[in-house]
Structure formats: C-alpha cells, structure tokens
C-alpha positions, 0 to 999 in steps of 0.5 A, a space after each residue: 315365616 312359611 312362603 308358598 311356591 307359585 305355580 312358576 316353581 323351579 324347585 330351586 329353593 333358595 331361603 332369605 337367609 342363605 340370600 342374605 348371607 351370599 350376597 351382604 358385601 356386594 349388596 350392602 346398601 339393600 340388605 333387605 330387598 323387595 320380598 319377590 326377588 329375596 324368596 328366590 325363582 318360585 317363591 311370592 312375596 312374603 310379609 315386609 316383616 322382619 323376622 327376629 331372634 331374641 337370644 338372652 330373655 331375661 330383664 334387659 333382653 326381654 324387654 328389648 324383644 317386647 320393644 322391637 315387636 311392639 313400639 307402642 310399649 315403653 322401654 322404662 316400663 315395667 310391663 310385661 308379660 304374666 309370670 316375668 320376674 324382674 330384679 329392680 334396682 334398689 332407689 331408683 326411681 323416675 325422676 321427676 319432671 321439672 318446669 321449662 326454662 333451659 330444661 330439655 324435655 317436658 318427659 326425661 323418662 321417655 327413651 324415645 319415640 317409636 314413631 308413625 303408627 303405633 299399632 304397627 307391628 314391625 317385627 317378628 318374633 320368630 324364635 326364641 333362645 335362652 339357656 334357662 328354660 324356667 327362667 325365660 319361660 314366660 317369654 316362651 308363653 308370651 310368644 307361642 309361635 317362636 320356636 324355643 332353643 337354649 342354644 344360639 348356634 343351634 337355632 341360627 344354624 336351623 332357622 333359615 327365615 331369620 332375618 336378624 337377632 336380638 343379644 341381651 345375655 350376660 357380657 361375656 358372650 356378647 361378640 361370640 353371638 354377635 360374630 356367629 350371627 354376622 358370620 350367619 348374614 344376620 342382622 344384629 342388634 346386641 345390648 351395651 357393651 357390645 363386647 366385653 374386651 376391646 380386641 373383641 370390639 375391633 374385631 366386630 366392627 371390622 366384621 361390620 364393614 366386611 358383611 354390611 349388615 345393619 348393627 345396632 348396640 343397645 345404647 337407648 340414651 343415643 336415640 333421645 331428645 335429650 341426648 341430642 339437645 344436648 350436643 346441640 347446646 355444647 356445640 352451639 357455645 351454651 356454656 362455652 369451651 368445655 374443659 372438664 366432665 364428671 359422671 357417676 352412677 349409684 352402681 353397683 346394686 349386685 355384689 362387687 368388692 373384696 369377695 370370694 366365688 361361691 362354691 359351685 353346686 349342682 346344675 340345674 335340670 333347667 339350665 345349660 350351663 355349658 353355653 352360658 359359660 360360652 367362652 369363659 373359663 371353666 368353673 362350679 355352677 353357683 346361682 350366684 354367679 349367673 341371673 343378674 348377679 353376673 355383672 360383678 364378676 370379672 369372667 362375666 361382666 363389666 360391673 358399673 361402667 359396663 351397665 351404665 356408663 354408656 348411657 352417661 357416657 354417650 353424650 359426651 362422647 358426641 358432644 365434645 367429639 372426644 376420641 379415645 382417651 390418651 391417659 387413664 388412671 383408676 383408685 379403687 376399694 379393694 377387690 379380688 381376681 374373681 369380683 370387680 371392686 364395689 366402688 372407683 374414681 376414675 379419670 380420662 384425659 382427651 388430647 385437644 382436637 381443632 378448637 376444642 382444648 384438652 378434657 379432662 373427665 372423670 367417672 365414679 360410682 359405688 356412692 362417689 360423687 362429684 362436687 356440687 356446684 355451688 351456682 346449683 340451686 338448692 331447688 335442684 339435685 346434681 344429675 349424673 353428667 356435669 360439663 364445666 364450660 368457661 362460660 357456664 355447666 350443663 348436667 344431665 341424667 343417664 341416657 342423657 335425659 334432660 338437659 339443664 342449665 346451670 346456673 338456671 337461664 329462663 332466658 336461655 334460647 336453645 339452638 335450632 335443632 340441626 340434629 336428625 331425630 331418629 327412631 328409638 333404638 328398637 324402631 331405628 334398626 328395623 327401618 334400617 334394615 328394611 331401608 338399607 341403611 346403618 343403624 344411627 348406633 351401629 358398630 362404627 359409632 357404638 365401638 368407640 364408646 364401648 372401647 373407652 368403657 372397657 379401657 375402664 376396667 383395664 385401668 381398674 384391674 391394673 391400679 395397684 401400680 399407682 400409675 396413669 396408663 398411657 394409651 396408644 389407640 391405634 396399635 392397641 397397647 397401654 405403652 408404659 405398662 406392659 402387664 395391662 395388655 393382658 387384659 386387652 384380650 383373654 384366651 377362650 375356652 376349648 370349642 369357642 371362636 369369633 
C-alpha cells in the first residue's frame, strides 16, 4: 500500500515490513502496531488493512485468498471468480441437515462464521504468487491491483508493504515458504499440513516462538461449532471414558497404488517448474504429477491423511487431549517408491494421561470402514469419526461438523458452552494479527496435529516389517526400527534451505 510523506519528513523512510522484521521478539505481543508509529518518522496513517500475499492459487489456495479477503464468501462454496477451473471430488456431496435431538448444528456445511459486519473487507490483496501463469490466471483477473510473481522469494524480498502470506501449494514446499516468510517478519497462515516431514514441524514452531509472529494452519474444522461441541460433550462425560476412536475418509480420488512415475515431457512456456520442484528432488516434468494429482506422490504430498486427516483428526486430538501416539503400525495395498498406496488401516495407541485411559484409535481410507454400530439406526449413516465410551458413542463428520449421539438421545441436554467461539480460520488470523494475539490454530497447536498426521506416512512407508513402531516423541526417533528414521527428514535439493 502507497504511504504519502507528511510535511514533518525526515527522509528516513523505514517500510512496515522492515518494522516488523526488526522488531517481531521484542514486541511479540503488538505485531501490528497503530499505523502512525509502524509508517516510521514521516509517514501517515495507512489503511488498518492488512496487506496480504497468496502464494499457491489453485482450488484450495484460491479459495483461501477469496475468504480471507472477503468473509462473507463461503469456504464450502464453489464461487468463484470468471474462468476458475476447479477439480471436484467425485461423490461428495453436502451432507444433509437432520432435525435437532443431540445433533449439533442445524447447518454441518457452515465451516465458520466470519462474524461482525460482513461487508467489511479486512484484508488486502496485494500480491499474488503462483508458478503457473495460466493456471492462476483467473485469480490474476480477479484481483487487477496484486502484483503478479511465480516466484515467492522474489515477491517477499521485493514487496516491503506486506504484512503477511497466504500458502496453499503443494505439501512439499510448505515449510520452505513458510520459514522464508517468517525469516522475512511476515505473518503466516499456510494450509494443512503445515510441513510435510515432522523435523520440518519442529523447526517451524520453534521459528513461531522465536519471531512471535501470528501462525495460523489451514485446519478450518478447528474453528466451528461442531468441532467445539464436540469436545464439549466429551469432556463433560456425554458417553462417558472414551477408550477407542475410528476415523476414515473416502480419500484417495487421485491416483495412489502399485504405479509408476510418468515419463517426463517437455515443460510448459507457462510454468516454473523449477520453483514448483522447490526442495524436491530432481525429476521429468509430467502433468501428471503436479495440479492436483501431486498429493499421491511421495515427493510432493502426503496422500489421504495429509488431505484430510486433519479435519477428522482435530477433534480428537482436542477432545481427549491425546498427545503424541506411542505405538503405531500400518497394513496397506501395494504401493511403489514413487506413489502412496491407495488404501491403509492404520492404528495409534495413546498412553493414559491423569483420568483419561489409554485410546486406541484407528484410521482408514481408501474404501475401508469401521464397523457399523449396531445401536446406529438404520435412519442414520456412520460419519467419518466414532468415539467409543463406556457410556455410549459420539460421531461426527470431517471438520467436525455436527455431533450426534449414538444411540439417538432426544433427551440429551448439552453442556453450557465453556469453550470461546472464535472467528473462522480466515477471519481468526487477521484479527489476530491486528490485535496481537495468536491465531486460535497457530503453530503450537497445529504441530502437534501435523506430527501425528505424518508419524502416518512413516508408518505407512515402513509396514513391510509387519511391526508396530515404537515412538520416542521427545528425541524424535522410532526406538525399535531404525530405518524408519529416514523418513523423519529428507535431504533438500541444491539451492534450498528452512
């Protein structure tokens, strides 16, 4: 954003960001100061806006820059702007809204509220970043004053009004974005998972607590009623000591299984294949491999559970305060070096913390399912979390959208809500950095969900042995099979760094 001088100009010109990046330790608590002291001698107030970066413009990351600029937009929608491709998912579908009795929410595809006055535009677009030039070009159109980059370093080491950055790419260059931006005194909000191996995640929340800067991940199920509820109903005794939880997703709807990489082909005019890659190794260009279809690859993302174990995940997490798993053991489909398998069952235990017992829990995708109760009416479909109480269950969708009951209570009476309501994700971050405040998803909490997402795929990636993997959280090493630990980390290609 363009600052005039005052007629008091020392000529000592001193951007936001520079302020920022000077100053985030010592003033962690007030990230965004009032505008007449952040312009520096010389400068007037600025706009309270908050300029904003989206780096990474396709489905996700594109609707994450329409909702954090305009909150009256909803993040389950399909708007968008003129000429958006987007990929859908095959079978989904909205799930229906059922009548109250011990049902959460009269609206489960609500992700959020972006509260107060919808017409207020909080935040800026004021550059854009994407490696594809006719992929993101729509967002281009959409928003005519951004400047345009396909290279993130570039555009942050250029653009001294930014405030913060917006990272919806591919899982693999998450934490290089993220931790060049922090490095930067930008803030971040970047999309689940927040890195894609976990000595990535220690190294981004420790970044987190040495600049104080607001973090936010891309979790958008944390901020909702239903999620809340949720953990309300568990810890209020609803069903009871909960010993056991079943999660599944429907995912994978890309290409995952016994495949081979593609052979590479010619890059486009359009594309820079060279940053995509980022710190992946060095392969062939293949269509294939990159828009969408890169969240099966082993180089690129994290297949099911990094799509959308976090939002099944999450509540559970929360709920039964669960920690880091101590045991973990995988049995897949076939799968090769180069793509996850298409379909897993995987299972954590979580050691007994105070009251709470030991749990047991277990994930599956790839068209695995947990039993169906039999107390379950035949009214009623199994969602994709189930809590087993001594008292009762619980289920609940992705993002932890409404809760029920099981068997259905009409006479169940919820808990007073003890919880704060925040914000949605998008709303949350940019009063948080305005207020000085963290981010109700930020690294501290987000990591912890991100670590046991990936702890997933090492399991996954190690199952030929036939052996539960014992897991020492705190110096971050699987203790009974060393050859798991490889996958804690992988070596960067020449020219990248955190």
């Amino acid at each position: 954003m363009k600052q005039k001088k005052s007629k008091l100009s020392t000529g000592k010109e001193l951007s936001r960001r520079d302020f920022i990046g000077k100053t985030a330790v010592a003033t962690a608590a007030f990230t965004i100061v009032p505008r007449h002291v952040l312009g520096g001698p010389g400068y007037t107030a600025p706009s309270d806006m908050v300029n904003v970066a989206g780096i990474g413009l396709g489905n996700q990351g594109g609707s994450d820059i329409r909702n954090i600029a305009t909150p009256d937009v909803p993040i389950t929608g399909q708007r968008g702007l003129p000429g958006m491709k987007f990929y859908r998912y095959p079978g989904i579908r909205p799930e229906r809204t059922r009548p109250a009795g011990a049902r959460a929410s009269d609206n489960p595809n609500q992700l959020g509220d972006a509260g107060g006055d919808k017409t207020f535009k909080h935040a800026n677009i004021y550059a854009l970043c994407d490696v594809d030039s006719e992929y993101a070009g729509h967002m281009f159109a959409g928003y005519p004053k951004a400047k345009v980059y396909d290279d993130f370093r570039k555009m942050i080491d250029t653009e001294k009004e930014l405030d913060a950055v917006v990272i919806g790419t591919p899982d693999h260059n998450h934490a290089i974005i993220a931790s060049y931006a922090m490095n930067a005194g930008l803030h971040v909000f970047v999309e689940k998972p927040m890195a894609k191996t976990i000595h990535e995640v220690r190294f981004l929340k420790e970044l987190a607590r040495k600049t104080g800067l607001v973090t936010q991940m891309g979790n958008q199920g944390h901020n909702i009623e239903g999620t809340m509820q949720t953990v309300e109903w568990i810890k209020s005794g609803a069903i009871g000591a909960v010993r056991e939880v079943h999660m599944w997703s429907n995912r994978p709807v890309w290409a995952q299984g016994p495949l081979e990489r593609p052979a590479g082909v010619d890059v486009p005019a359009n594309l820079n294949y060279d940053v995509w890659l980022g710190p992946a190794p060095e392969k062939p260009y293949h269509p294939d491999t990159t828009h969408f279809a890169w969240r099966g690859l082993w180089d690129y993302g994290t297949g099911a559970m990094g799509d959308m174990g976090a939002h099944t995940f999450d509540a559970p997490i929360w709920a039964l305060d669960l920690g880091i798993p101590t045991k973990i053991q995988a049995t897949t489909s076939p799968y090769t070096t180069e793509y996850l398998p298409q379909a897993e069952n995987v299972m954590y235990e979580f050691p007994a913390k105070g009251d709470r017992p030991a749990v047991k829990v277990t994930w599956s995708d790839g068209g695995i399912k947990p039993f169906r109760p039999v107390e379950l009416e035949a009214d009623r479909s199994l969602r994709e979390a189930l809590y087993i109480g001594d008292k009762g269950m619980l289920m609940h969708g992705t993002h932890g959208a409404r809760p029920e009951l099981i068997p259905e209570n009409p006479d169940y009476i919820a808990p007073e809500q003890w919880l704060k309501r925040p914000s949605s994700v998008y709303v949350d971050i940019i009063e948080a950095i305005k207020e000085g405040r963290k981010a109700a998803n930020d690294f501290e909490i987000s990591s912890k969900l991100t670590e046991i997402m990936l702890l997933t795929n090492i399991a996954v990636a190690s199952q030929q042995v036939n052996r539960t993997l014992e897991y020492d959280a705190e110096n971050m090493r699987i203790t009974n099979l060393e050859g798991a630990n490889e996958y804690f980390h992988y070596e960067y290609r020449d020219g990248w760094k955190l």
